[in-house]
C-alpha positions in Angstrom: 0.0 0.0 0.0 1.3 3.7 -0.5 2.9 4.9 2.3 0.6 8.5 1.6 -2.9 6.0 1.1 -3.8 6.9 4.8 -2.1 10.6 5.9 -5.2 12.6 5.1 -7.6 9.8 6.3 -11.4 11.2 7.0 -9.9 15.1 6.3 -11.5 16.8 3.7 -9.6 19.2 1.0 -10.5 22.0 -1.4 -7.8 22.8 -3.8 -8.2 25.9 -6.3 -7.7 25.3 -9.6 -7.6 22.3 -9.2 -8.9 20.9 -12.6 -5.7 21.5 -14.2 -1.5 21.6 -14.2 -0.1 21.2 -11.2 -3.4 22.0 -9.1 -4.6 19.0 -10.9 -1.6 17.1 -9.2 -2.3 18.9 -5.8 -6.3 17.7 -5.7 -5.0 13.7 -7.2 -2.3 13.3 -4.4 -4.6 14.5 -1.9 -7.3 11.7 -2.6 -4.6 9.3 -2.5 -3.7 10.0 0.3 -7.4 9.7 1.9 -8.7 13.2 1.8 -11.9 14.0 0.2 -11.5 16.5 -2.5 -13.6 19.5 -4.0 -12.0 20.3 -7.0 -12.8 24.1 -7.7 -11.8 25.8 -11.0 -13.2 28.4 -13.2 -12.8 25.6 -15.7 -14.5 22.8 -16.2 -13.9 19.8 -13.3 -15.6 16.7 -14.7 -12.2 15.0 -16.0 -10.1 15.4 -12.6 -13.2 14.6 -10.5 -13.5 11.6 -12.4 -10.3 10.7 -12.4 -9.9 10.9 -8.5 -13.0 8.7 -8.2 -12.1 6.2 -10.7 -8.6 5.9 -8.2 -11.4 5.2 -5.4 -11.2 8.2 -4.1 -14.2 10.8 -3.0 -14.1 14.0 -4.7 -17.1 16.6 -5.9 -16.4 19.3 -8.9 -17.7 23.2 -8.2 -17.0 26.2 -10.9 -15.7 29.2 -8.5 -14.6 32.2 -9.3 -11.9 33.4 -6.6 -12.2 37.2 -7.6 -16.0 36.6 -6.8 -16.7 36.2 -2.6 -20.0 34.9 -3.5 -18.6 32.1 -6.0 -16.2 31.7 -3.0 -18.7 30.9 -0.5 -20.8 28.6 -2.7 -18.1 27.1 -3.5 -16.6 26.5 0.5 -20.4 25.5 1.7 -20.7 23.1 -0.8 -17.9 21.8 0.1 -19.0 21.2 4.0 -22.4 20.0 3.2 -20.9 17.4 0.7 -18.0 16.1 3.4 -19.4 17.8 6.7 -15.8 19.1 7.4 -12.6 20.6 5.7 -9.6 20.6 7.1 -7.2 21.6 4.0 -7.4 24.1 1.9 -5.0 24.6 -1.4 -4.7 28.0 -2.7 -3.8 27.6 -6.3 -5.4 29.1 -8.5 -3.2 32.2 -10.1 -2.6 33.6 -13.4 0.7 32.3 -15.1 1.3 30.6 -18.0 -0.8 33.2 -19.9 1.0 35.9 -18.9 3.5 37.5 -21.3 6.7 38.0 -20.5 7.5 41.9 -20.4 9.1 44.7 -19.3 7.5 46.2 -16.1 6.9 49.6 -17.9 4.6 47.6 -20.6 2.1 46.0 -18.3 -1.3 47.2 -19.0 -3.0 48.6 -16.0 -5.7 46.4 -16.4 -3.3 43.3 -16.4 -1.7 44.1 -13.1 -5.1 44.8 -11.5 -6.0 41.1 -12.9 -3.3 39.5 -11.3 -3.5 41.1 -8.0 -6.8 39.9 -7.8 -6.5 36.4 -8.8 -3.3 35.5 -7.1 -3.8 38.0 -4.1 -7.2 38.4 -3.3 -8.3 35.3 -4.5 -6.5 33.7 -1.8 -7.3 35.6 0.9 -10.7 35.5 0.2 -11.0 31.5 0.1 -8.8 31.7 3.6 -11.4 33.8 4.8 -14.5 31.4 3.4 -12.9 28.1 4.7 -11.9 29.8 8.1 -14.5 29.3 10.3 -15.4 25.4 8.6 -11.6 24.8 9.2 -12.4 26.0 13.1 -15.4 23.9 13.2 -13.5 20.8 12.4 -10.8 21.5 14.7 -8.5 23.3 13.2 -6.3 22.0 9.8 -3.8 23.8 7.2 -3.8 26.5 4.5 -1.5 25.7 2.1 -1.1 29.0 -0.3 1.0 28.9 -3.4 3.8 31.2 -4.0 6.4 31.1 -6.3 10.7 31.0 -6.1 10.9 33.7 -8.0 9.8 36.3 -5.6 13.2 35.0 -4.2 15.5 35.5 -7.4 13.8 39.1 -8.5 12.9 37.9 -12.0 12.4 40.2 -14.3 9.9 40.7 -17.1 6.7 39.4 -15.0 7.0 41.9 -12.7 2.7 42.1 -11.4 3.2 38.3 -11.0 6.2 38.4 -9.2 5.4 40.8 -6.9 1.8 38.9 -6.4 3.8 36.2 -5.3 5.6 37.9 -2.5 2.6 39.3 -1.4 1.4 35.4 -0.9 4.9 35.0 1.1 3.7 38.2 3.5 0.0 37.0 3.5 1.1 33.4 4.7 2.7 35.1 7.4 0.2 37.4 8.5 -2.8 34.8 8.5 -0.5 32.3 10.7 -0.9 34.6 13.1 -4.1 34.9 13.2 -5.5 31.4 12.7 -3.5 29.7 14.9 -6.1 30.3 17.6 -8.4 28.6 15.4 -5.6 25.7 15.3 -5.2 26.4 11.6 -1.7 26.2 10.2 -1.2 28.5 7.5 2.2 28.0 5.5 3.1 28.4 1.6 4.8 26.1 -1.4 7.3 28.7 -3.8 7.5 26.5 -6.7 10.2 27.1 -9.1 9.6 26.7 -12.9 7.8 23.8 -13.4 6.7 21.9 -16.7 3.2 21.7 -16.0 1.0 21.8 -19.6 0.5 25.2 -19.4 4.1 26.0 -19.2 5.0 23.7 -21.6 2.7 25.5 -24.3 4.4 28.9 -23.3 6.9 29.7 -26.2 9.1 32.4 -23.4 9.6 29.5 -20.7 10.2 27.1 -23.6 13.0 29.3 -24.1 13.8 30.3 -20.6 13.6 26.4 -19.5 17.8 25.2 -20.0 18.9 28.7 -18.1 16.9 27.8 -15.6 17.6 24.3 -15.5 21.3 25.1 -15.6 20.9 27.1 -12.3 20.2 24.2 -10.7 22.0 22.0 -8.3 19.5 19.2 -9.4 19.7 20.1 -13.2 16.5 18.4 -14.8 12.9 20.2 -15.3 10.9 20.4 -12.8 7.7 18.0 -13.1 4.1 19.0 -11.0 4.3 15.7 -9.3 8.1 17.1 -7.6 5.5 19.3 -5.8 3.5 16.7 -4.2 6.1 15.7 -1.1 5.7 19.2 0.3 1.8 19.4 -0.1 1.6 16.5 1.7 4.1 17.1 4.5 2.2 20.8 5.1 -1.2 19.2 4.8 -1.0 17.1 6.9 -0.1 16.4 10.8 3.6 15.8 9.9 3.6 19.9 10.2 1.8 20.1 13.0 3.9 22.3 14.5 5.0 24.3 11.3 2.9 27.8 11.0 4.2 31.1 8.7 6.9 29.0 6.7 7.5 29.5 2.9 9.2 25.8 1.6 11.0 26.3 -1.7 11.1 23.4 -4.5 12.8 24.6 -7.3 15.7 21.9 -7.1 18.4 24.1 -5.5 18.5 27.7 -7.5 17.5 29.5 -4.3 19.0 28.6 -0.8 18.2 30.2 2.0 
């Protein structure tokens, strides 16, 4: 049996975009390792659902919005009167792989205000749904996404970059706060990964072997390379873990 098959026994998870890429891989490892999962997306969840329950697994599908606090709440409700619980909660969704790389004086406006609010507020607002179901079932971990790069100052995506330090300071600031609801709050910084998305993205097609080259473990980076540290942050191995940004980007940052 996988040694994962029973860590998240009888927990429930939500994991944002979680129909796809790598949040695809977040909401799959989480059923196998006993959680039930809602998969929420503002794209369609049918095929990752079904996948999870053709593994066994328990899992429900639910279209949300994150810029949208009602699609939120829907979303986090139907999520408790599916399970009756949830104890895990993945902040994924972001804007990426359709970004275009650019200079920081070419960003549209509109672009920037985009980002912010998927990567940003979109996270604190599904923290601030789940909270008080999370409390309920006795507490459990927020797992929010951020990215290595905030880390290396990486030019050219600039509005995602610095969404992604704002997830670093976020994580902190809502550790504080929820630990007296015995909620862990802690982040995954992700360097570039190969996830489908990516791989269709003609700028990381050609940013990929610099980036490789940087590091100490020189291959690409797979989605599934991410699924240790979900795992060891969602569940009671981190029990006593709260504010902490893990990087897995194979060695380029060190700190």
């Amino acid at each position: 049996m996988d040694s994962n098959s029973k860590r998240l026994h009888g927990k429930t998870a939500v994991v944002t975009g979680g129909a796809q890429g790598i949040g695809r891989v977040y909401a799959l490892a989480l059923a196998q390792a006993g959680a039930g999962v809602c998969v929420s997306d503002v794209a369609a969840t049918d095929d990752t659902v079904e996948a999870i329950r053709a593994a066994g697994g328990q899992a429900i599908g639910v279209r949300c919005d994150v810029t949208d606090p009602d699609s939120v709440e829907t979303m986090v409700a139907a999520t408790q009167q599916r399970f009756g619980r949830l104890d895990v909660v993945v902040n994924n969704a972001a804007l990426f792989a359709q970004l275009k790389m650019q200079p920081f004086t070419r960003i549209d406006p509109a672009e920037w205000d985009r980002v912010m609010a998927v990567n940003v507020r979109g996270s604190w607002q599904v923290a601030k749904s789940a909270l008080p179901y999370m409390a309920a079932s006795g507490g459990g971990s927020i797992v929010n996404i951020s990215s290595a790069t905030v880390f290396k100052g990486s030019p050219f995506l600039a509005h995602y970059v610095a969404s992604k330090g704002a997830i670093v300071a976020l994580t902190r600031s809502l550790a504080r706060e929820a630990a007296e609801a015995k909620v862990r709050v802690n982040a995954i910084a992700p360097g570039l990964v190969m996830s489908e998305g990516v791989q269709e993205h003609a700028d990381w097609q050609q940013s990929s072997a610099a980036i490789v080259a940087s590091r100490a473990i020189r291959r690409d980076s797979r989605p599934e390379d991410m699924v240790g540290a979900l795992l060891y942050l969602a569940s009671d191995d981190s029990a006593f873990v709260t504010g902490q940004t893990l990087v897995v980007d194979g060695g380029v940052v060190m700190h």
